[in-house]
N, C-alpha and C positions, 0 to 999 in steps of 0.2 A: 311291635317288635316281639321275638319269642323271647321267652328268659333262656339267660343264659348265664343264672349263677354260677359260680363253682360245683353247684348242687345239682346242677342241670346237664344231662348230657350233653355234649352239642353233636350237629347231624352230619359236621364234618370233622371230628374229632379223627387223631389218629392219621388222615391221610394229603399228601402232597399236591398242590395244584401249580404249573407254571404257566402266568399269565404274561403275557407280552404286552409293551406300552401301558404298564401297570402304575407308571407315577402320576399320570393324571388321565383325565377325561373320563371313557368308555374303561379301560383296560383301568383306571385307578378307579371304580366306583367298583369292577368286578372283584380284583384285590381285596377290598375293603369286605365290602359283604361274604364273602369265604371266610377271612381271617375272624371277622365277629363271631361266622358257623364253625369256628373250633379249625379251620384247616393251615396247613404248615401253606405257605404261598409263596412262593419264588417270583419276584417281580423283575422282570429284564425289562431295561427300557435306558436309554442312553442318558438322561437324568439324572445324575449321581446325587445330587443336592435332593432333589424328590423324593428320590429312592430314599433316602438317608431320613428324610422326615418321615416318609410312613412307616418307615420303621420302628422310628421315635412314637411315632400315634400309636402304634399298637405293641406297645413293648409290653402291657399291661392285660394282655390276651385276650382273649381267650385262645386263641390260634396267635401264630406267628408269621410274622412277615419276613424275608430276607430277600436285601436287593440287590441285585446284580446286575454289573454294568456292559451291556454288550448292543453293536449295533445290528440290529434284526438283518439289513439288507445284505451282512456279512457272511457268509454259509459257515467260515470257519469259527465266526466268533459263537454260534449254535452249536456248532461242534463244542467247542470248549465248556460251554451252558450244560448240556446235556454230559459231559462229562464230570461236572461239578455236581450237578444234578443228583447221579446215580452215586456217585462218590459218601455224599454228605447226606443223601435224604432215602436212599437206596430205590424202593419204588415211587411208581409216577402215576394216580390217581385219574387224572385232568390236565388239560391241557385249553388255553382258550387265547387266541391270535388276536389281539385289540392293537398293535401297533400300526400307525396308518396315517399319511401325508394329504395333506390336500394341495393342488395346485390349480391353476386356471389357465384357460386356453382354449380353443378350437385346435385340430388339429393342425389346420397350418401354421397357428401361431407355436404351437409347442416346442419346442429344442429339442433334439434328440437325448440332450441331458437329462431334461425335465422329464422328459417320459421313464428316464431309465432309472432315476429315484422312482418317480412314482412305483413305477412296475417294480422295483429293486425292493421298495417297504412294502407297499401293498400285499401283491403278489408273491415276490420272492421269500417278502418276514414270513408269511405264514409257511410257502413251501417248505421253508429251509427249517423253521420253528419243529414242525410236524415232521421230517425227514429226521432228525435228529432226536427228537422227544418219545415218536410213538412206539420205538422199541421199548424203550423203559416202559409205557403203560402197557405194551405185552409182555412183557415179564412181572406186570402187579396183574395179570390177570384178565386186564381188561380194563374198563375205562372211560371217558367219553374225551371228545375234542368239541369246542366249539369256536369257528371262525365267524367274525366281525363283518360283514359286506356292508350295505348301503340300502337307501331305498333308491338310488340311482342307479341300481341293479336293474330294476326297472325302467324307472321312466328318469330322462335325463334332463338337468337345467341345459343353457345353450351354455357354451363355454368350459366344460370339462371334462373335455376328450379322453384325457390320458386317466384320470380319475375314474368316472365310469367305467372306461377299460380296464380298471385294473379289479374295481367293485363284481363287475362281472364276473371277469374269471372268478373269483374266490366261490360263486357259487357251483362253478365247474367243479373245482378242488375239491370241495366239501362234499359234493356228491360222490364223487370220482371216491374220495378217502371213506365215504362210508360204504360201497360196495367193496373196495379192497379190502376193508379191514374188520368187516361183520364175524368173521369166523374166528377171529381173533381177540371177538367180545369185544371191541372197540365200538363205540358210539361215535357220528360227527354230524354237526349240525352246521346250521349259520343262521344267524339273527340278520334283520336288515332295517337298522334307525334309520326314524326317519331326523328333522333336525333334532340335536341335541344339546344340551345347555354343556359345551364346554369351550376347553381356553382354542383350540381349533377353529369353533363355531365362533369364537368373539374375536377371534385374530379375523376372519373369513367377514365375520360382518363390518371391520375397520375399515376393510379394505373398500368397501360400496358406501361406506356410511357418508362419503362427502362431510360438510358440512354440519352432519346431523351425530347427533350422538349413538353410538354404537347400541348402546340399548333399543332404540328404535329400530333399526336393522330386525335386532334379535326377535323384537314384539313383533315388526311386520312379518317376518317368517312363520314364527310362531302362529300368525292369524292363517296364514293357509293352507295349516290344519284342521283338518273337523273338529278337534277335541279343541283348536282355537290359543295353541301354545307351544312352546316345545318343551320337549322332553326332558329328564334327568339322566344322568350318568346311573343313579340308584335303580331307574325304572326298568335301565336294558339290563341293570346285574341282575334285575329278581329274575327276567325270562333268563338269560343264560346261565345261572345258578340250578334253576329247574331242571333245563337240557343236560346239565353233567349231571344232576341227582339224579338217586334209582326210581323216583317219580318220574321217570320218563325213558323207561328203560324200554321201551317199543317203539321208542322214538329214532329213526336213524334215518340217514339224505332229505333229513327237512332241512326250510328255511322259514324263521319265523319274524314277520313281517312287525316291528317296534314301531311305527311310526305315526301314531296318533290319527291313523286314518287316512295321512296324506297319501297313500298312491290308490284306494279306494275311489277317489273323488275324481270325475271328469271336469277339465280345464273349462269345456263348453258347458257352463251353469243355463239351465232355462230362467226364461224372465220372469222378475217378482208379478203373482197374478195382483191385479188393478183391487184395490179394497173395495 
């Protein structure tokens, strides 16, 4: 960990980040690690209890947290965000989309509802997050975004139609938003975890565990990674903390692949040779 006495500068002292689905998971690990690097952090996430404790956690700074209660799949209630936003914090640093649904189904099983949450957080939290926010970081000058996809962006389990769909698209957006808005000094990227140690992933492994206990779900997953685990909420903040840092200021329509190897590896393993 760097210091970060009162005697120490910190490397986000000074400026504003609004991170979405910031009380827990992906988007609460990114929260955290900002606010420890000195930065003001606006956490939106429909969580008011959540929100209210990380607030509580980091009362004691170094950077600040403030949480705000709004649901991503709403455009007006981003509207309302982004005007609280500018109001209270004036410029917008950063910006990074972690709010995100998981559902199951093949396509035929899906509901037209269920698709239209998924699409509605997935897809639309980030559209509507960044249609709303990225003026403010052109008026700071410039900036970085970083959107949340998948590694099912890639390569998909069977059963999650609407999910993958919406994982995708995000990689569309984020390219899409880093050509529109390079001239603007705006940076946007996207990460794509692969499994990750949160309450999503353990609601998600309940749901297969039968019988067995959810932790074995989580261990089995975990083994079908290279690295033979999964992931933390901490390990995808340090990559998306980089992608908004000016340590990656050359950096813009990537996606950076978090997932311990898993979509590296082909399903079809050669056979162990005979000792």
């Amino acid at each position: 960990m760097p210091d970060l006495s009162p005697s120490t500068p910190t490397p986000w002292g000074g400026r504003t980040a609004v991170v979405t689905g910031a009380a827990a998971g992906i988007g609460g690990g990114v929260a955290d690690l900002l606010v420890e690097l000195g930065a003001t952090v606006v956490g939106i996430d429909r969580d008011a209890a959540a929100l209210d404790a990380a607030a509580a956690r980091h009362a004691a700074g170094p950077g600040r947290f403030v949480g705000l209660v709004a649901d991503v799949a709403r455009p007006e209630a981003l509207d309302d965000a982004a005007r609280r936003v500018r109001a209270d914090h004036g410029r917008l640093a950063a910006v990074v989309c972690a709010a995100g649904v998981q559902r199951y189904g093949a396509v035929d099983e899906t509901d037209p509802a269920t698709y239209d949450e998924v699409m509605g957080v997935n897809v639309g939290g980030a559209f509507h997050t960044c249609r709303a926010m990225v003026p403010l970081v052109r008026e700071n000058g410039g900036g970085a975004v970083v959107v949340v996809s998948s590694a099912q962006a890639y390569a998909t389990q069977t059963g999650v139609a609407a999910y993958t769909a919406s994982k995708t698209a995000l990689l569309g957006l984020a390219r899409a938003m880093a050509v529109d808005h390079a001239a603007d000094g705006i940076r946007v990227n996207s990460v794509s975890p692969g499994s990750i140690d949160t309450p999503m992933l353990r609601w998600a492994a309940g749901l297969f565990a039968g019988d067995r206990p959810a932790e074995d779900v989580v261990a089995e997953w975990g083994r079908a990674h290279p690295l033979g685990r999964v992931g933390t909420p901490r390990e995808v903040a340090e990559v998306v903390e980089f992608l908004l840092s000016d340590r990656a200021a050359f950096v813009t329509g990537a996606d950076v692949k978090v997932d311990g190897g898993l979509s590296a590896r082909l399903a079809a393993a050669l056979p162990e040779a005979d000792a």
